[in-house]
C-alpha positions in Angstrom: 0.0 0.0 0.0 1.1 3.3 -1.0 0.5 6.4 1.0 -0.4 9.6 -0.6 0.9 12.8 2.0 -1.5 15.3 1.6 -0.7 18.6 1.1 -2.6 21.5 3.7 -5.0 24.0 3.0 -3.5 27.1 3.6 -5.3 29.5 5.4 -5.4 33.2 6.3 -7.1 34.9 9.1 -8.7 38.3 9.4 -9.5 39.6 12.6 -9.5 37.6 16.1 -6.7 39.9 17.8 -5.3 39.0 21.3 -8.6 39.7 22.9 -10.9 38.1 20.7 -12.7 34.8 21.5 -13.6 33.9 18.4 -10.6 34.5 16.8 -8.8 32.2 19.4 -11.6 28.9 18.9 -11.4 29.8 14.9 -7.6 29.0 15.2 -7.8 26.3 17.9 -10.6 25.0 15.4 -8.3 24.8 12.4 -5.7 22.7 14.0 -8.3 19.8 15.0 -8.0 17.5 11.8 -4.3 18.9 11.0 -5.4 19.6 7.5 -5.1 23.6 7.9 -1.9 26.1 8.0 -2.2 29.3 9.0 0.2 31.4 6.9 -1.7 34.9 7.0 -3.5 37.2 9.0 -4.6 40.4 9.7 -5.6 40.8 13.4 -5.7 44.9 14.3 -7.7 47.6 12.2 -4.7 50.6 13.5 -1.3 48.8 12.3 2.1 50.9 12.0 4.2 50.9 8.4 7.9 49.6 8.8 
């Protein structure tokens, strides 16, 4: 038998900063069947330019 490695859905999240709930379960969430990666995001409305 030959086993095929599957490769993740990459995901990006916007919104859920360091205060939100749902933010935190979305990500917790993603993690469950380990066919997610969070490679993105987007988490406070006031950011600062480098």
């Amino acid at each position: 038998m030959r086993l095929i490695k599957e490769k993740k859905i990459q995901l990006g999240v916007v919104g859920g900063g360091p205060k939100s709930w749902i933010g935190h379960v979305h990500r917790i969430s993603s993690r469950f069947d380990n066919q997610y990666e969070i490679v993105a995001g987007v988490f406070f409305e006031k950011f600062k330019t480098i």
